[in-house]
C-alpha positions in Angstrom: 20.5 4.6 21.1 19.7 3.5 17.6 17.9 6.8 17.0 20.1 8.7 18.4 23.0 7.7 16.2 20.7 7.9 13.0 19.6 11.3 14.1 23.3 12.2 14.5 24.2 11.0 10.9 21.1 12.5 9.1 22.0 15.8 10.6 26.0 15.5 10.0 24.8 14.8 6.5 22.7 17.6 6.4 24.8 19.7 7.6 27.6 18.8 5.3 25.5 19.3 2.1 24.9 22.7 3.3 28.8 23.7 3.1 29.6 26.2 0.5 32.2 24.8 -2.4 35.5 26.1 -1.2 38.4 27.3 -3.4 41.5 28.4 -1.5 39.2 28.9 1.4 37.2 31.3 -0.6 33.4 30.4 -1.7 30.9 32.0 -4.0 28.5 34.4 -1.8 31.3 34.6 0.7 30.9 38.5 2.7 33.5 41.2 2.2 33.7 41.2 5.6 35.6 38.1 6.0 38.4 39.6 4.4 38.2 43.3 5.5 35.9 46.0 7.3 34.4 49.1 5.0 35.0 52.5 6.7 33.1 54.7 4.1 33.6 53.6 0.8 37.4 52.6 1.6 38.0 49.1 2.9 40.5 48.1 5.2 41.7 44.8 4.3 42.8 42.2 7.3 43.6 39.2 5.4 47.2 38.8 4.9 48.8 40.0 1.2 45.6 41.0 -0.2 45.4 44.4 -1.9 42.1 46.0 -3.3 41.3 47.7 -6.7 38.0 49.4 -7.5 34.9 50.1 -5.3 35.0 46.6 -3.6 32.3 48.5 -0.7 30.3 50.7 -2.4 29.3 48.1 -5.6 32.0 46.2 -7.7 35.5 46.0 -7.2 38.0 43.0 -6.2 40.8 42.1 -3.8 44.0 39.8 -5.0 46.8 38.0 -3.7 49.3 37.6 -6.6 52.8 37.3 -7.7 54.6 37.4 -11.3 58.1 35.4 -11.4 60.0 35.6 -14.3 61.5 37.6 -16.7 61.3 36.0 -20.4 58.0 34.0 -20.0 56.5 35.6 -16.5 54.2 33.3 -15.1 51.2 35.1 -12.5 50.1 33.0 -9.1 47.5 33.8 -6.9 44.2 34.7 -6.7 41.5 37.2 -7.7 38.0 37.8 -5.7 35.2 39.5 -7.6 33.1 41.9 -5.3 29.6 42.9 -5.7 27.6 44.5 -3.2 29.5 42.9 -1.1 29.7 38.7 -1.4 32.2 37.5 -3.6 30.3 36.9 -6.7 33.8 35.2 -9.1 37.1 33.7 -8.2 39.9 33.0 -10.0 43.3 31.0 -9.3 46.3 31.0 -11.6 48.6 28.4 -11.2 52.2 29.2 -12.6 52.5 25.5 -13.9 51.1 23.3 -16.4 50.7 20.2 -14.5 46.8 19.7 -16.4 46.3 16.0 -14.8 46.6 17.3 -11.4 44.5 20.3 -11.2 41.9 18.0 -13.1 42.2 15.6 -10.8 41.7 18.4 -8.0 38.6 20.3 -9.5 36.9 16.6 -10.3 37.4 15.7 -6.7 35.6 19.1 -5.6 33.0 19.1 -8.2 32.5 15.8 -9.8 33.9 14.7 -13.7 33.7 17.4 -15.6 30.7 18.2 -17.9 33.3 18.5 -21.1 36.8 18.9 -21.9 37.2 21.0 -25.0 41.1 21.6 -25.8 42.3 25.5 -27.3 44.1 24.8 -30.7 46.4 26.7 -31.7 47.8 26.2 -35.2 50.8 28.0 -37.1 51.2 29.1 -41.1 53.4 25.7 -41.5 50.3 23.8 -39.9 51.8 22.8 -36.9 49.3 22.3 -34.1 48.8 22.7 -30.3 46.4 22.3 -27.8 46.1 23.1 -24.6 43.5 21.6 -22.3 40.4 22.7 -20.8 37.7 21.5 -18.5 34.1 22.7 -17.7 32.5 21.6 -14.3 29.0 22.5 -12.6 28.1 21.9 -9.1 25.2 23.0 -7.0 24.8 26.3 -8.9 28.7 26.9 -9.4 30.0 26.4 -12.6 34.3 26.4 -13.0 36.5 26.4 -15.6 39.9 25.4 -16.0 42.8 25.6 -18.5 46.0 26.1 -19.6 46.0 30.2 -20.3 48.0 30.6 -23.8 48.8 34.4 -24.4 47.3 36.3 -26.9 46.2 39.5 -28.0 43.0 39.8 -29.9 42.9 35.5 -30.2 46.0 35.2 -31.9 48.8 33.7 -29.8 52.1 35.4 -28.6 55.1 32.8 -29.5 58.0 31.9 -28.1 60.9 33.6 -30.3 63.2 30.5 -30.2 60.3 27.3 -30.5 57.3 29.5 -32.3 55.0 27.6 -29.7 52.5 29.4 -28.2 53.5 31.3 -24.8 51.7 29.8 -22.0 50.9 31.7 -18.5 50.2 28.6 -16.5 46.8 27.4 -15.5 44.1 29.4 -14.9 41.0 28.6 -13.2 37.5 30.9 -13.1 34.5 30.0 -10.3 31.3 31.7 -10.3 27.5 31.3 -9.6 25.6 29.3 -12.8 23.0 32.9 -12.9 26.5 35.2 -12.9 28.2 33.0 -15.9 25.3 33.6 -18.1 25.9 37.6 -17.4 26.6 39.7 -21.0 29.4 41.0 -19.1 31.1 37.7 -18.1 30.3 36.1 -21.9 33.1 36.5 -24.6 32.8 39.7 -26.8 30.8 38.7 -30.2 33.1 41.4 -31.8 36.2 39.6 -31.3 
């Protein structure tokens, strides 16, 4: 009986080391097909509220489930799901809040403390400052990173017209595959 039962926890433990890192139910290598069927080169989507853009079955392209509320400071929700050739290579999450302690509290329950926490800062002509949090985690070949997402057009910050703070867009979250973060393509431009 004693053998049995340790059997039963060694392979329960097994098994549960084996589960992919989910995010909103969605995990990195996930298949297309769990959220449509490819006719072609055309996809018919059966997950609820999820449109496509791009060639999501013939190479790269993405599905999203999203929503912009507001009219003076619009905030995005939802997500976005990176395609290529077919597994779900990136996700990302935007959160229309800025409640920074909980989705920290959230992503270090799912992937441990985070390997650093590196605030944007933002600074005016007068010299006022602000920053705006940021996390880095890594997990099992998943790497994620988190923030509060100030808007800005080539880095300089879009303010606010009546408190010259920085407009902010919520919280914005990025999960991909250690290999796919080193890509050129996912890197930030050198020419900015």
């Amino acid at each position: 009986m004693k053998l049995l039962a340790a059997f039963l926890l060694f392979a329960s433990l097994a098994f549960a080391q084996d589960q992919p890192i989910k995010f909103r139910g969605a995990y990195i290598g996930q298949p297309l097909t769990d959220y449509g069927q490819c006719n072609g080169n055309k996809i018919k989507l059966t997950a609820d509220g999820f449109k496509s853009h791009g060639r999501v079955c013939d190479g790269k392209g993405l599905i999203y489930h999203t929503k912009t509320r507001g009219l003076m400071n619009p905030k995005t929700e939802g997500e976005v799901l990176y395609f290529e050739n077919q597994k779900l290579a990136e996700i990302k999450i935007m959160i229309p809040n800025e409640d920074w302690d909980k989705i920290k509290y959230d992503m270090t329950g799912k992937m441990g403390q985070p390997l650093s926490e590196a605030p944007t800062v933002y600074q005016n002509g007068f010299g006022a400052r602000w920053e705006y949090s940021r996390g880095f985690w890594e997990k099992d070949g998943i790497v994620a990173a988190a923030g509060i997402k100030v808007l800005d057009i080539g880095g300089q910050a879009l303010k606010d017209p009546l408190t010259n703070q920085p407009d902010t867009e919520g919280i914005e979250i990025r999960i991909m595959s250690a290999n796919r973060a080193k890509m050129p393509e996912t890197q930030p431009s050198s020419l900015d």
